[in-house]
Each structure stands twice: as structure tokens, then as C-alpha cells.
C-alpha positions in Angstrom: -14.0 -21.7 17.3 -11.0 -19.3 17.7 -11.0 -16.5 14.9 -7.2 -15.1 14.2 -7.5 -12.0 12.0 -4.6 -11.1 10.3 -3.7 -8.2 8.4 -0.3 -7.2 5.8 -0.3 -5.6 2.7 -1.1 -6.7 -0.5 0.5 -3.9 -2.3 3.7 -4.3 -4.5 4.6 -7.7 -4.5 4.1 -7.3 -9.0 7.1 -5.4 -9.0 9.9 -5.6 -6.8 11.9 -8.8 -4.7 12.9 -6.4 -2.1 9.4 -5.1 -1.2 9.0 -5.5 2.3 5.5 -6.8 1.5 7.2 -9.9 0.2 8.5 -10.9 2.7 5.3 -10.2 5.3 3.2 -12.1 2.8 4.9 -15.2 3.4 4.9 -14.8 7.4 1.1 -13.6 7.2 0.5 -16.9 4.8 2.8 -19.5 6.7 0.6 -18.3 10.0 -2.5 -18.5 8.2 -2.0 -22.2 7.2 -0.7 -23.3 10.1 -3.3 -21.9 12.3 -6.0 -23.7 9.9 -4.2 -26.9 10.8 -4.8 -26.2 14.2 -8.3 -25.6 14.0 -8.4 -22.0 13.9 -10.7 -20.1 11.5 -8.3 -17.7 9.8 -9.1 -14.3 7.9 -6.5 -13.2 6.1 -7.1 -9.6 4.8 -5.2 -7.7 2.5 -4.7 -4.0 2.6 -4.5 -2.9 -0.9 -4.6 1.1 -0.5 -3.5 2.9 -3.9 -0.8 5.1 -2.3 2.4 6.4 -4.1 2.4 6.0 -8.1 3.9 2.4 -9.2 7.1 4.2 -9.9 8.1 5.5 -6.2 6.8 2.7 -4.3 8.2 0.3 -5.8 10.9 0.9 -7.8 12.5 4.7 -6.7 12.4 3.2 -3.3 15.0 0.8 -4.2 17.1 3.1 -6.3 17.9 6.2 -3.5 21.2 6.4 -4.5 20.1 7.7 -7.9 17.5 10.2 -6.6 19.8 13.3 -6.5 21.0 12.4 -10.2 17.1 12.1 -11.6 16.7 15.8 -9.7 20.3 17.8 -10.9 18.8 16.5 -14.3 15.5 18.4 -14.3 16.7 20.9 -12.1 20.0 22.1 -14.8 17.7 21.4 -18.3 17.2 23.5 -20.6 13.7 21.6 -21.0 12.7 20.8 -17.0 8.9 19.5 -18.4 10.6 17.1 -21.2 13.7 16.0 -19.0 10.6 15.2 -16.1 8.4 13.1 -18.6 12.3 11.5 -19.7 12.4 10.1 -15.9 9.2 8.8 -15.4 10.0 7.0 -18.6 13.3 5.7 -17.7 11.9 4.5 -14.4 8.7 2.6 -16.0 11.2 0.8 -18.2 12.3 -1.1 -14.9 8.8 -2.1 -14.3 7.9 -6.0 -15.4 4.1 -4.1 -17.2 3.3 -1.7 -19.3 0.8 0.4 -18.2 -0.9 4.1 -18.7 -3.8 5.8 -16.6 -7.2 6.4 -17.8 -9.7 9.1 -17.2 -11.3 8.9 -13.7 -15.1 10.8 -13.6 -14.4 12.8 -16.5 -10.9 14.0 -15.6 -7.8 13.1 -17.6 -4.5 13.4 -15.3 -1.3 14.4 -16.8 0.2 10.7 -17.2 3.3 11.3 -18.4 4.5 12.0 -14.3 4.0 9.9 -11.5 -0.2 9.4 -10.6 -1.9 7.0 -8.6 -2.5 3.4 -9.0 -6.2 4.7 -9.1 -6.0 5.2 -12.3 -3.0 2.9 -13.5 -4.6 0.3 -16.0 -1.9 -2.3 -17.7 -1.4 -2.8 -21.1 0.8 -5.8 -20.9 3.8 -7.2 -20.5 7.3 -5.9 -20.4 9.3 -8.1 -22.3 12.5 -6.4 -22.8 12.6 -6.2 -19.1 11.3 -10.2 -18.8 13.9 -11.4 -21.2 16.8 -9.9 -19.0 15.0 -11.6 -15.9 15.1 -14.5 -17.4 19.1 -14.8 -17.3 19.4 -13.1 -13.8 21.8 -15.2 -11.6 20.9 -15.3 -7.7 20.3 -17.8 -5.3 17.3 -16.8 -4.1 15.6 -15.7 -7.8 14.0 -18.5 -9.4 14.0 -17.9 -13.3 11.3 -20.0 -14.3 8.4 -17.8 -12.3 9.3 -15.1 -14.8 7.3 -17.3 -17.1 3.8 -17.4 -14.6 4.6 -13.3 -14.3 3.8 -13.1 -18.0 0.9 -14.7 -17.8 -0.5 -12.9 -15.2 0.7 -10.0 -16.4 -1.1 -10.5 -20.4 -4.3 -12.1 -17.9 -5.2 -8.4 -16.6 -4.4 -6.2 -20.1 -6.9 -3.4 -19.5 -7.6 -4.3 -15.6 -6.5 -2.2 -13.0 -3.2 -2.5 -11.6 -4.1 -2.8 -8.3 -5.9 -6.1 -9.6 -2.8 -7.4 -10.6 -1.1 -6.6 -7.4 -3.2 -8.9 -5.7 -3.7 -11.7 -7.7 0.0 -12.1 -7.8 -0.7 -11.5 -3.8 -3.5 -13.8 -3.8 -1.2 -16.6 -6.2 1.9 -16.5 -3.6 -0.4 -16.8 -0.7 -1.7 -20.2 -2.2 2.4 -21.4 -3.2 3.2 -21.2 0.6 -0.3 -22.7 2.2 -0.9 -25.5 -0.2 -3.9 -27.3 1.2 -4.7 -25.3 3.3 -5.5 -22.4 1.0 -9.2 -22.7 0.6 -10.2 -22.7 4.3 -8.6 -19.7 4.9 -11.4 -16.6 4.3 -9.6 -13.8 2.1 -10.7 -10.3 1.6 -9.4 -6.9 0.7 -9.5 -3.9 2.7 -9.2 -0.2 1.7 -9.1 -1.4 -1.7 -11.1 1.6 -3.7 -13.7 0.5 -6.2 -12.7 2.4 -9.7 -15.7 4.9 -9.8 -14.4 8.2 -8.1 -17.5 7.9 -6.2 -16.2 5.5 -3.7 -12.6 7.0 -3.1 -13.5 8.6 -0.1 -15.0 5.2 1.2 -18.3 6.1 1.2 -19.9 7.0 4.8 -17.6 6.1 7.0 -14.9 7.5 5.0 -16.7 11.3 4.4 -17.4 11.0 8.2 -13.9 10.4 9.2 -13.0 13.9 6.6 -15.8 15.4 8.1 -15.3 15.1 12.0 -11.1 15.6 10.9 -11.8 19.4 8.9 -14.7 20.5 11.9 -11.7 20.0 14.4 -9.1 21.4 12.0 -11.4 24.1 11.4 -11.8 25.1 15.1 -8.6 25.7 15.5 -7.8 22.2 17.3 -4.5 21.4 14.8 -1.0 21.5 17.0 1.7 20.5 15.1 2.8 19.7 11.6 1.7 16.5 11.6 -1.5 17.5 13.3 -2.2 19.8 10.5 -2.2 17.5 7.6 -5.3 16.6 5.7 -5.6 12.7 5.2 -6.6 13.5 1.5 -4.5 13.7 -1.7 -6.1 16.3 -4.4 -5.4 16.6 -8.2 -4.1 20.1 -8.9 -2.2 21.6 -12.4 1.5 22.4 -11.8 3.0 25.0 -13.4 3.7 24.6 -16.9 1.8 21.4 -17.5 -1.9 21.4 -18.7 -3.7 18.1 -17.0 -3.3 17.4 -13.3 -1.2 16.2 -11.5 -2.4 13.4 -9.3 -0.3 11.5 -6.9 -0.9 11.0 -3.2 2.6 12.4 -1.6 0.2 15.8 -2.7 0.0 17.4 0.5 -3.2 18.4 1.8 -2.9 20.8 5.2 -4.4 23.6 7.5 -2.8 26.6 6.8 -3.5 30.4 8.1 -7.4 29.3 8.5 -7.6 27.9 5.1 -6.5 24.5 3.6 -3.8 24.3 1.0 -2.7 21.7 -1.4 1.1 21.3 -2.2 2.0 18.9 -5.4 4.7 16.7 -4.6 6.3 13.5 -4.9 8.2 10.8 -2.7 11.4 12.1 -3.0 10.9 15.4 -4.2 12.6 14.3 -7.7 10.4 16.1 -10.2 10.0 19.7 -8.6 6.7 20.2 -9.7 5.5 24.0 -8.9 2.2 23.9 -8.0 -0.1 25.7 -4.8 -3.3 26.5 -4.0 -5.0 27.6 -1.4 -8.7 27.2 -0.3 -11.3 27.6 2.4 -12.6 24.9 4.1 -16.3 25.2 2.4 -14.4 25.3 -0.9 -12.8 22.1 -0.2 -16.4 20.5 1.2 -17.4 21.7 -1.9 -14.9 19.6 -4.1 -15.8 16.6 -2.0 -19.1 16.5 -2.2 -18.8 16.9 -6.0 -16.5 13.8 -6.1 -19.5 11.8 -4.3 -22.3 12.6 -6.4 -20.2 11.6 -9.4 -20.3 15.6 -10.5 -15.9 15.9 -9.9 -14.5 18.9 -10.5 -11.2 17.5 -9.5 -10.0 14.2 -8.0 -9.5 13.6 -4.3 -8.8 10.3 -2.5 -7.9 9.1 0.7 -4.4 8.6 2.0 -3.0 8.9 5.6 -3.7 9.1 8.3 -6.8 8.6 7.2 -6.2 5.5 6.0 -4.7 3.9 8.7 -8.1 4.8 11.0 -10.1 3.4 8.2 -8.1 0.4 8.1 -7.8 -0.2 11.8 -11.5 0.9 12.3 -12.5 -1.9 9.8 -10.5 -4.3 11.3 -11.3 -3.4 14.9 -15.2 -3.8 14.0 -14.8 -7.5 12.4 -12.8 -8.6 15.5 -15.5 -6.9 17.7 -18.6 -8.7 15.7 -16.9 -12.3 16.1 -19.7 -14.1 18.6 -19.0 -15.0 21.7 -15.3 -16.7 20.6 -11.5 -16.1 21.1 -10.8 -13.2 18.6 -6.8 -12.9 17.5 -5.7 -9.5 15.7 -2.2 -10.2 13.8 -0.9 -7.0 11.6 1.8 -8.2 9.9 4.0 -5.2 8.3 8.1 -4.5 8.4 11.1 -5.2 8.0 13.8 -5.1 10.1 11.2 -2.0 12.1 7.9 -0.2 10.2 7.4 3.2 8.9 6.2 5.1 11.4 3.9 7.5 9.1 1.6 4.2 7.5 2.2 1.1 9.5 3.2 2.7 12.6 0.3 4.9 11.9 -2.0 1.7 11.7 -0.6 0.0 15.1 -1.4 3.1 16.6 -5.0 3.1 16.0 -5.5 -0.8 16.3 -4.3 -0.7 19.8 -6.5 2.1 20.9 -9.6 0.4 18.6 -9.3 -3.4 19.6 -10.3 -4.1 23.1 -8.2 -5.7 25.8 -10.4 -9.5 25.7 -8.8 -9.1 22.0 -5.1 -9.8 21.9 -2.9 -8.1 19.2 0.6 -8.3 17.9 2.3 -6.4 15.6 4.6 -8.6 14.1 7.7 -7.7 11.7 9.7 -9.7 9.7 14.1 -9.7 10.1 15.9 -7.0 8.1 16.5 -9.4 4.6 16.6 -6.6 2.5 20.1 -7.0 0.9 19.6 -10.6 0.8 16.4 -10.3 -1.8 17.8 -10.0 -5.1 18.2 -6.2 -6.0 15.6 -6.9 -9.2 12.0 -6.1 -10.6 10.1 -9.1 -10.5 7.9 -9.0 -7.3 7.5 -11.7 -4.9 7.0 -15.0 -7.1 10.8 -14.8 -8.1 11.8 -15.3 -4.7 8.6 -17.3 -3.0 10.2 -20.8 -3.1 13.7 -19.4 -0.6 11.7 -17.3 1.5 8.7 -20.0 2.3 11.3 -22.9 2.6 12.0 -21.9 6.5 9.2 -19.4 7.4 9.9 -19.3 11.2 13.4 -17.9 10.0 11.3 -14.8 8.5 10.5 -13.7 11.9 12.7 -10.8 13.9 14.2 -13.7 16.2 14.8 -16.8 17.1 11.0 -18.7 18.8 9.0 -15.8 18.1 6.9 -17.8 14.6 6.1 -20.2 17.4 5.2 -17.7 20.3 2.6 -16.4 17.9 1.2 -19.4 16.7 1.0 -20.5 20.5 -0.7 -17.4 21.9 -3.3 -18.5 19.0 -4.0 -22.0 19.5 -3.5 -22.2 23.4 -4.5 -18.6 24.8 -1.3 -18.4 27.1 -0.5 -14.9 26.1 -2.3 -12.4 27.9 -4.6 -9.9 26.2 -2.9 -6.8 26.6 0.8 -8.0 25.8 2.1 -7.7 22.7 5.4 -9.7 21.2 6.1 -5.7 19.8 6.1 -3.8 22.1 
């Protein structure tokens, strides 16, 4: 039997209508059914990576033009820690959950500023926010899923976040393949388990570090770019007691040592915090964080996520017996950011072999169609999956794909992006 593996994020689609992972969902889920109706065995996998806190991913990202207010705010207080823990609040407030973060090996993080979903648990519903959704006016924003976003919502009180992300993932993908739901073979990938412990992705994940800060550490590292650690770190800023932990922390090779920078997204809070260690230092804190000893937390982020992800991806394909293996990686819209999916392309076309044919396939620029609203994707699942084919960057290319599945006429080393 013909495999077709496809791959799109799962991260988002809780919170906002515009997330480009809304709209790939639907694409990755309309191809998933229709390839099971064609007799293709279909795994769909999910990349559910924690990333940027809840508030920049998903919410600052659709509010840029108010970025330079939120930092003239902090920057001109009188009170620049209060007047940070003010934004983070205000920004929460436009989230559909509650939620806080809880102590990770031992460690309590400073939760009143952005930190990573790796240790965002919900505590329920928003439902000052719900009750305004529920007399939004838009054509595409269906009022009556606010109700089945409650439920979810109140169904993982005291679960991770990241859980909730995907089961609303998980509940849209079954709305748009109906029937065809339960033949299609679902998994995660990159999803981190909530022990500390497995962050780093256990042996293939401390290899990966390992092989990365040998090079590093020879002197190999060119470039910026080349020079960044794929590994976000807790570290104190100044002023504040707990960490800081938040994966737009940069982690580099600098002057023969490595150094740690805290940061966010958009540089809105100004957080003023450095450090600077030597490599063994740094082996030192990672090796802690596997034995379950942390002195501090570390987790992977990219680039090292996108060679984790294509790696794992590339090795499923591979291990398919003696069959047609399909790779899909459905991500963008209207293009791809070139630092994470552009990243994972990158290494899925130098991982997959040519008998393998893979697309990278990106959806048409919607984004000031979707209703400018918190929500996520259930709001908005009945418009986009009423003409999936229209999803797709132009006109034919939902059935190209589909084709170069079912019939093998596209040759292995093409790629419909390209």
C-alpha cells in the first residue's frame, strides 16, 4: 500500500483564527481524508514543539502594531518590573484560558513574564473573553463553537496547555475528515513529555547538542546564524528573583565561550539579563537536566528542532517496507518563515531520499480574511473546510498533490515548492 506522511503543526489553533496553523490543518486534514478514500495509508503527524510563550505566538503576533506602545510603556515607567508584569497581564486577558506555570524539576520560573508552554498548565476558562465571542459578527466566525471551546477548555483544568492545543487540533481534524477520521494513523512529534528529563529528547536529542557544541567548540561556527545554540536556557534578569524562561533566550558561541541572552519575540519587555559560560559549564547544566538533578532549565528550540523533526520524519518514511513512501510538510501562509519551517524543508530535503517524493506545500495568503479574534481554529473550521482545494496557493495544485499520491506521475525529486 502507498504510505503518504504528512506533517503541519499542531501548535496554536486554542487561541487565535488567524494562526497560520489553521488554516494548514485544514489542507493537511482535507488531504489526509481524501487520500484514505483513495486507498492510501495516511500518517498524519503533528509537530507540537513548545516554542514562544502563549502570549507572543499567538496573540502579540497579531497585535504588531501595538508592540512599540507595550515597549515606550516599560521603557518611560517609573516602575519598569510592575509596568512588565501589567503587559503580560493585559495580553493574557485576550487569551480564551486561564492559565499559570508550575514548577519544572524543582525550579519555579518567574510567571508573571512570558515562559514556555513547558510549563503553562490551564486553569480554565476565560469567560469574560468567551462572552464577548459569543456576539462577535463575521462571516467566517461561527458563534456557537465558542460553546465546544469551553468545554474543552474546563476538560483540561490542570493539564498542560500543549494538551489542549492539540486536542482542539486533534477535534478539527475529525470536523473536516468525517468518516474518514479513524483510518488515518495520528501521532505527535517533538512534543516534550513534562519531566525536564526528556526536554532535550533523550539520545538523539543530547547527540544532536553534543556533535552541534564539539563543532562550535573547534572553532567550525561562520556566521551569526551559524553561531547560535539550538537550546533556550532559564537565566534571572536583572531585578527579578525567579528565572526567566522563554525560548526567544538566545543561546550562542561567543569569544570561545557560550553565552545566554534573555529575550523575547519582539523585544517588548527589555529584560537585562547575560551570562557567559564555557562549554564544559554548559555540558555541565545539561547533563544535570538529564539525570533529573536541574540546576537550571534548558530545552530544545531551533535549529535543533527542525533536524529533530525532519530526522524523525525522514526515518519513518525510510522504515516503510518495500512501498511508495509520500512526505507532505504542510506549513505557511502566503510563504513560511524561513528560521522554523524553512528551517525544517531544509533538512527534509537533504534527509529524505530521492525514491521518496516530497512537497512542501503552503496554503494562500487568508490572513486578513480570518476574523481578527482569539478563538483558535474551531470558530472558523466550517468556512475554511467548505472548499479545501481553494486553501491551496493556486488554482489545480489540491489536486496535483493528491495525484502525485495516488498515481505516482510526479517524479521523485520535483517538488510543487520549489
Amino acid at each position: 500500500m502507498t504510505t503518504a506522511i504528512l506533517l503541519v503543526e499542531a501548535r496554536g489553533q486554542s487561541v487565535h483564527c488567524r494562526e497560520d496553523a489553521c488554516v494548514n490543518l485544514v489542507q493537511a486534514a482535507w488531504l489526509a481524508g481524501e487520500l484514505v478514500r483513495a486507498g492510501v495509508g495516511v500518517r498524519l503527524r503533528l509537530i507540537a514543539d513548545a516554542g514562544q510563550s502563549i502570549e507572543e505566538y499567538s496573540i502579540l503576533c497579531h497585535a504588531k502594531d501595538e508592540v512599540e506602545s507595550f515597549k515606550e510603556r516599560i521603557v518611560t515607567a517609573a516602575n519598569p518590573r510592575e509596568t512588565r508584569y501589567g503587559v503580560v497581564r493585559e495580553l493574557r486577558a485576550r487569551l480564551p484560558f486561564t492559565f499559570g506555570a508550575v514548577p519544572a524539576g524543582g525550579i519555579e520560573i518567574e510567571d508573571r513574564l512570558f515562559h514556555s508552554p513547558l510549563v503553562a498548565r490551564i486553569d480554565g476558562a476565560n469567560s469574560e473573553l468567551l462572552a464577548t465571542l459569543r456576539d462577535v459578527e463575521h462571516p467566517l466566525f461561527e458563534t456557537s463553537a465558542v460553546d465546544e471551546i469551553e468545554t474543552l477548555i474546563a476538560a483540561h483544568a490542570g493539564k498542560p496547555y500543549l494538551d489542549l492545543d492539540l486536542a482542539i487540533a486533534q477535534r478539527a481534524i475529525a470536523l473536516v475528515t468525517g468518516a474518514e477520521f479513524e483510518a488515518i494513523n495520528i501521532a505527535t512529534i517533538s512534543r516534550p513529555e513534562d519531566d525536564p528529563r526528556h526536554w532535550l529528547h533523550e539520545e538523539a536529542g543530547r547527540t544532536l547538542i553534543e556533535n552541534d557544541l564539539l563543532r562550535k567548540q573547534g572553532g567550525e561556527s561562520g556566521g551569526f546564524h551559524d553561531r547560535l545554540i539550538g537550546v533556550f536556557a532559564s537565566i534571572t534578569p536583572k531585578g527579578d528573583e525567579r528565572p526567566y524562561f522563554n525560548s526567544p533566550t538566545c543561546c550562542r558561541v561567543e569569544h570561545g565561550k557560550v553565552r545566554l541572552i534573555a529575550r523575547d519575540r519582539f523585544n517588548v519587555l527589555g529584560l537585562a539579563a547575560s551570562e557567559r559560560m564555557t562549554f564544559d559549564r554548559f555540558r555541565e547544566l545539561v547533563n544535570a537536566q538529564n539525570v533529573g538533578a536541574a540546576e537550571r532549565l534548558l530545552a530544545i528550540k531551533y535549529p535543533h528542532t527542525a533536524r529533530f523533526v525532519a530526522a524523525s520524519i525522514a526515518a519513518e518514511a525510510i522504515a516503510v517496507d518495500d512501498a511508495p513512501v509520500h512526505v507532505m510538510f504542510i506549513d505557511g501562509i502566503g510563504g513560511w518563515n524561513p528560521t522554523t519551517a524553512g528551517q525544517i524543508d531544509i533538512e527534509l530535503r537533504a534527509s529524505l531520499p530521492d525514491a521518496i517524493t516530497y512537497n512542501h506545500v503552503t496554503a494562500r495568503d487568508l490572513y486578513h480574511e480570518l476574523p481578527p479574534f482569539a478563538g483558535g481554529i474551531l470558530p472558523v473550521i466550517d468556512a475554511l473546510s467548505a472548499n479545501p482545494p481553494s486553501l491551496f496557493e493556486n488554482d489545480g495544485l489540491a489536486e496535483s498533490l493528491l495525484q502525485s499520491v495516488i498515481e505516482r506521475v510526479v517524479p521523485a525529486t520535483s517538488s510543487f515548492h520549489s
